[in-house]
C-alpha positions in Angstrom: -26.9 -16.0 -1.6 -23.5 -18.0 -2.3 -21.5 -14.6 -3.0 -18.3 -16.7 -3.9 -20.1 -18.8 -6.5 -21.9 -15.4 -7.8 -18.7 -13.6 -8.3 -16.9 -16.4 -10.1 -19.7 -16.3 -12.5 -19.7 -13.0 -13.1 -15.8 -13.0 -13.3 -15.8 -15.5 -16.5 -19.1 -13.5 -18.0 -17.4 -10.2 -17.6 -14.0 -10.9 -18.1 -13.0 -9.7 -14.9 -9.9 -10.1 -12.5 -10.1 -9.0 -8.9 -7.2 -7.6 -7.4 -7.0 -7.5 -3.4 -4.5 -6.1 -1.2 -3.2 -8.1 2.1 -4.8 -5.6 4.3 -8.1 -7.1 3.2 -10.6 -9.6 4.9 -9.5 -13.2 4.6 -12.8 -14.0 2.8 -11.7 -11.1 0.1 -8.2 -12.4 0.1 -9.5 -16.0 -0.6 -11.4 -15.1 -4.1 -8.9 -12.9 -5.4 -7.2 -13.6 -8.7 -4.4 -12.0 -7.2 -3.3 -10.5 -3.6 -0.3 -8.1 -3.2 1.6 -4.9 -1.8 1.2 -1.6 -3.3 4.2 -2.1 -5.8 2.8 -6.0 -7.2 -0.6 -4.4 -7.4 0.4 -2.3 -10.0 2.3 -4.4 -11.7 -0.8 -6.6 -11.8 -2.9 -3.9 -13.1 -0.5 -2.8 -15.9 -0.2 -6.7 -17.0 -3.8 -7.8 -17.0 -5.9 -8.7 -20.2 -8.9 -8.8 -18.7 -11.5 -6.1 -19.9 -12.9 -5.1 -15.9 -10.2 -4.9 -13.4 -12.1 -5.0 -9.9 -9.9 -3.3 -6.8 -10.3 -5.0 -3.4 -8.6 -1.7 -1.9 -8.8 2.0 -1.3 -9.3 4.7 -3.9 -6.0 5.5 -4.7 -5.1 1.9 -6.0 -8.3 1.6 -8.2 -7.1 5.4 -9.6 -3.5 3.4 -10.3 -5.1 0.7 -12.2 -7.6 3.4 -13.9 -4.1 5.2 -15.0 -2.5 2.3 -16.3 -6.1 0.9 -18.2 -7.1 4.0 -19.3 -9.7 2.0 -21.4 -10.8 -0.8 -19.2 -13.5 -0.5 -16.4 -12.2 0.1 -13.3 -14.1 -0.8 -10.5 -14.1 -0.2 -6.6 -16.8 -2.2 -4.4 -17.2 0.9 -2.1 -16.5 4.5 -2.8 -15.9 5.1 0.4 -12.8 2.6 0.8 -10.6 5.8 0.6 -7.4 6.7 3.0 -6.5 8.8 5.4 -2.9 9.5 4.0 -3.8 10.0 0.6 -6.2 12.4 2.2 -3.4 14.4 4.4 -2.3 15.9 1.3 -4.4 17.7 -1.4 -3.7 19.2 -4.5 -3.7 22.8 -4.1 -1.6 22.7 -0.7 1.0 20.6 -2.0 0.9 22.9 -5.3 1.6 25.3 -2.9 4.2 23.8 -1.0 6.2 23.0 -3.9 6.6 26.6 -4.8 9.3 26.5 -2.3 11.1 24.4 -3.6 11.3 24.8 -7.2 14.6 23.1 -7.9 13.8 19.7 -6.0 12.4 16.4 -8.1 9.3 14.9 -6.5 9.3 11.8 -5.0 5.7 10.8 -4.4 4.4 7.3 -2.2 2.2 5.7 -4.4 -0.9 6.1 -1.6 -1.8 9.3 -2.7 -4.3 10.7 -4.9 -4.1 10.7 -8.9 -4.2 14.8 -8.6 -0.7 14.2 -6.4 0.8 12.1 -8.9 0.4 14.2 -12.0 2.7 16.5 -9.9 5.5 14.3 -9.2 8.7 13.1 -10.8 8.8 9.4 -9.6 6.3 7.5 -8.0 7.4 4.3 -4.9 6.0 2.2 -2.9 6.9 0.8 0.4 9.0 -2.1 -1.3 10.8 0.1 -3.5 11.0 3.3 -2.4 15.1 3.4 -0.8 15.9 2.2 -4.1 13.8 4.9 -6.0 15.8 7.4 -3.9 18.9 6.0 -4.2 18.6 6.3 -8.4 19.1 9.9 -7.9 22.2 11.2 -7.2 23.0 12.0 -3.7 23.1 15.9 -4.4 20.0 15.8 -5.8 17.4 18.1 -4.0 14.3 15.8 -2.9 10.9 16.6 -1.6 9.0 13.6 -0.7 5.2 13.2 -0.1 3.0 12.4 1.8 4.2 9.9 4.3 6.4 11.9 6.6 7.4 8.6 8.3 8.4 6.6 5.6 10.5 9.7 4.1 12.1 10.1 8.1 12.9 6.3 7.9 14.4 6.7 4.1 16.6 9.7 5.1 17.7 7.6 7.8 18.8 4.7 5.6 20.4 7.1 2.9 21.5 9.7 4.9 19.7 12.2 2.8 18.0 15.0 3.8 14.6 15.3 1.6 12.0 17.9 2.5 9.3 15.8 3.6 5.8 16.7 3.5 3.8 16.6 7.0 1.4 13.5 6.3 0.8 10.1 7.5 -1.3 7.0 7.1 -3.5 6.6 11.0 -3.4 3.0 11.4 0.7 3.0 11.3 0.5 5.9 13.2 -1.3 4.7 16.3 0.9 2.3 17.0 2.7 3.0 20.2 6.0 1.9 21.6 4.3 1.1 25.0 2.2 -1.8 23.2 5.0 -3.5 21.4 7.4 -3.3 24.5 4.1 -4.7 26.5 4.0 -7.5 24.2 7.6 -8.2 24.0 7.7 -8.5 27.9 5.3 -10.8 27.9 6.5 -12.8 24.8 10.5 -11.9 25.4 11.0 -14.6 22.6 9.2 -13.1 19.6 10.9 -10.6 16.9 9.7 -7.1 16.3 8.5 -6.6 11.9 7.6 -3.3 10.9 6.1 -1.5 8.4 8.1 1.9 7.4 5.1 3.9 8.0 5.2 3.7 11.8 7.2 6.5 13.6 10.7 6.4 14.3 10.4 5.6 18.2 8.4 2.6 16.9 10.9 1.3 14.1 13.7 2.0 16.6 12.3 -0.9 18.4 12.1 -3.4 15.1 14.3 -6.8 14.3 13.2 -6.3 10.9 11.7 -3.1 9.1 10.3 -3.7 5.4 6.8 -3.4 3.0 4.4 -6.0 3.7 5.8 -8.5 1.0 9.2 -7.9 2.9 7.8 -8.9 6.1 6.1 -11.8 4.8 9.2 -13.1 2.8 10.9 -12.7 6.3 8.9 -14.3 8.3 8.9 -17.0 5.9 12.3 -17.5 5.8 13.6 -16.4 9.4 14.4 -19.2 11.7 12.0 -17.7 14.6 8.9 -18.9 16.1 7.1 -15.6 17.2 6.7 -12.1 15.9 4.9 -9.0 17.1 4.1 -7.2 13.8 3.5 -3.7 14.0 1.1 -3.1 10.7 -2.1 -3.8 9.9 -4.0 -6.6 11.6 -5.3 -8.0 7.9 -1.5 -9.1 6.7 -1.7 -11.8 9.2 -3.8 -13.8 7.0 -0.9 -14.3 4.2 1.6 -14.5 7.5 -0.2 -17.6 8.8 -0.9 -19.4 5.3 2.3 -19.1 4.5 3.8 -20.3 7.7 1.1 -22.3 9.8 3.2 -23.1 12.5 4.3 -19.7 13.7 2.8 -17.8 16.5 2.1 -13.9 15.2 0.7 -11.2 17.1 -0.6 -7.7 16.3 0.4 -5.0 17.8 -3.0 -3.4 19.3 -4.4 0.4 18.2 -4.9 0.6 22.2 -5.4 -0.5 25.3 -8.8 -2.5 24.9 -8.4 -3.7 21.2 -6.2 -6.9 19.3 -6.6 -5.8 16.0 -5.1 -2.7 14.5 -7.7 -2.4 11.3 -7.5 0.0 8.4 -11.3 1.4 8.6 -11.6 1.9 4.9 -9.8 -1.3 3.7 -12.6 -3.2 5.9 -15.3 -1.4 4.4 -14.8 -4.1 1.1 -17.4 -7.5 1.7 -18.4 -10.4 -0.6 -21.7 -8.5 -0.6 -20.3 -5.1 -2.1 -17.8 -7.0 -4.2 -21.0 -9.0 -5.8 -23.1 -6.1 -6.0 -20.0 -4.1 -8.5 -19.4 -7.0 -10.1 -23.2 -7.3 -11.3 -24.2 -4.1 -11.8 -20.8 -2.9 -13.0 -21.4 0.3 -10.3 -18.9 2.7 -8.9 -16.8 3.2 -11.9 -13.4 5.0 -11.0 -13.5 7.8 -13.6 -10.4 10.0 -14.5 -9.4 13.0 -16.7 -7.9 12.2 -20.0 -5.1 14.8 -19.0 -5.0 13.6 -15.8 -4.1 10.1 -16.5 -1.4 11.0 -18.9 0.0 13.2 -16.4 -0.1 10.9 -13.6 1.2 8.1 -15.7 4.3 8.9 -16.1 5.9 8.8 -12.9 4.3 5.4 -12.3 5.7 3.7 -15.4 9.1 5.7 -14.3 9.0 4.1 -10.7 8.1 0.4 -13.0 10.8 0.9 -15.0 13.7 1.1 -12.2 12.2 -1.8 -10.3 12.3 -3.7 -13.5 15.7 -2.5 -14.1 16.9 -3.0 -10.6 15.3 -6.2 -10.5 12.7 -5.5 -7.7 10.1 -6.8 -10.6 10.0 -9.6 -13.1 8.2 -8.6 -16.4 
C-alpha cells in the first residue's frame, strides 16, 4: 500500500492535520503538515481548525493538544509512544512532594503528564523555559519538575536556587562526556550543541546549549562546518535539510551504536499513522476537570512567550 498517498486522502476526507515532532522518522517528518519543538507544537495545536489533530509524538504532547481542543479528536498512532520523563514523575508522589513546599509556585516542563500539569503554576518548554523563570521575581520560591537537568542548567543561568524534582528524560541522559570528547578528538574542528536536558558534565563541554529549534537556528546561521550534537539522533533530519552542506554527527548512546534514538518517539510508522487515521483509533481521552485544570498553566506559559516575543500569534 502507498501509505503517503492513503494518508493524504484521509487528511482532506477527515479534516485532519498531522503534527510531528523533530525527533521523528524522516518519512514521518516528510508528510507532516507541520514539524516543531515542544513549545511550536502547542502553538500549532491551539491554532489549528482542523476537526482531527493527529500527534506524530509521545503521550504527553497528544494530552497538550487534547487540552487545548477539548472538542476535537485527538489522535496518537501508538499508545505506547509514551516517555520515560514524563513517567519519572507521577501524580501522587509529586502531590506528595509539594506538601513540602507549600509556599513555592510550580514550574512544570511541558513533558510531563496531564495529571502533573493540573498541579502546576506555569508550564515551559525547553525554548522558553529561562524566560518562564525569569517572569517571576528573583525571591520567588520555585519548585520545578520533572527534568532535574534542565532545572540544574536553569539555576545555573539565573542563579536561582529552585527545588528541583529528581527526574530525567533517558535518551539525554545517556549521553556521556567520554563520547563527545572521543568525537571531538577525532573531529577537533566541529562544535559541541546541546540539548538542556543532558547533565551538567555534558553541557560543561557545549559551544552552544539550546531547545532543538535553537540548535537548528544555530547551526543555520553559525559560520562552522561540523557539529557533534548531543540530542536525539532524529533532529538531524531538519539539521541537514536545512543546511546540506554541513557535516553533523550524533553523539552515540554507547560504545557500539551511532544513533542515540528515543524508543518511544520511533515507535510512530506510516503504517500506524495510516491505520489511526482510517479507523480514527486510539483516541486520547481526558477528564473534563482535568483539562480545565491543566489548561491553565499552558495558556499562562503561551501568553508570556507571546508577550515576550518567543511566539508570533
Amino acid at each position: 500500500m502507498d501509505f503517503v498517498t492513503e494518508i493524504n486522502r484521509l487528511r482532506k476526507d477527515k479534516d485532519a492535520i498531522i503534527l510531528a515532532h523533530f525527533y521523528q522518522e524522516a518519512e514521518i517528518q516528510q508528510i507532516a503538515d507541520y514539524i516543531g519543538d515542544s513549545l511550536g507544537l502547542a502553538q500549532q495545536a491551539a491554532q489549528t481548525k482542523a476537526n482531527v489533530i493527529v500527534f506524530a509524538g509521545v503521550h504527553f504532547m497528544a494530552e497538550t493538544a487534547k487540552i487545548l481542543n477539548p472538542k476535537k479528536t485527538v489522535l496518537i498512532p501508538d499508545l505506547e509512544a509514551g516517555c520515560s520523563l514524563a513517567d519519572s514523575c507521577p501524580k501522587k508522589d509529586f502531590e506528595f512532594f509539594l506538601r513540602n513546599y507549600p509556599d513555592h509556585k510550580v514550574i512544570s516542563y511541558i513533558n510531563c503528564t496531564a495529571d502533573i500539569k493540573t498541579l502546576s503554576d506555569v508550564i515551559c518548554t525547553s525554548g522558553n523555559a529561562i524566560q518562564i523563570v525569569e517572569s517571576f521575581p528573583k525571591d520567588e520560591k520555585i519548585v520545578f519538575a520533572p527534568d532535574k537537568n534542565l532545572g540544574a542548567y536553569i539555576n545555573n543561568v539565573t542563579g536561582r536556587n529552585m527545588v528541583l524534582w529528581d527526574g530525567s528524560c533517558e535518551v539525554h541522559d545517556l549521553i556521556k562526556t567520554e563520547n563527545i570528547i572521543e568525537l571531538k578528538l577525532k573531529n577537533p574542528d566541529a562544535k559541541v550543541i546541546a540539548h538542556p536536558e543532558c547533565k551538567a558534565a555534558v553541557l560543561e563541554l557545549a559551544d552552544f546549549v539550546g531547545s532543538t529549534t535553537a540548535m537548528l537556528n544555530f547551526t543555520k546561521t553559525d559560520n562552522s562546518k561540523k557539529y557533534i550534537v548531543a540530542t536525539e539522533s532524529g533532529i538531524l533530519y531538519e539539521m541537514q535539510k536545512q543546511s546540506p552542506e554541513k557535516i553533523f554527527l550524533i553523539v552515540p548512546a554507547d560504545a557500539t551504536c551511532n544513533c542515540n534514538n528515543c524508543p518511544y518517539m520511533k515507535r510512530i510508522t506510516l503504517e500506524k499513522l495510516y491505520d489511526a487515521m482510517k479507523n480514527e483509533k486510539y483516541k486520547i481521552e481526558l477528564s473534563d476537570s482535568v483539562m480545565k485544570k491543566a489548561i491553565k498553566p499552558i495558556e499562562r506559559m503561551l501568553e508570556i512567550s507571546l508577550n515576550l516575543g518567543l511566539i508570533k500569534k
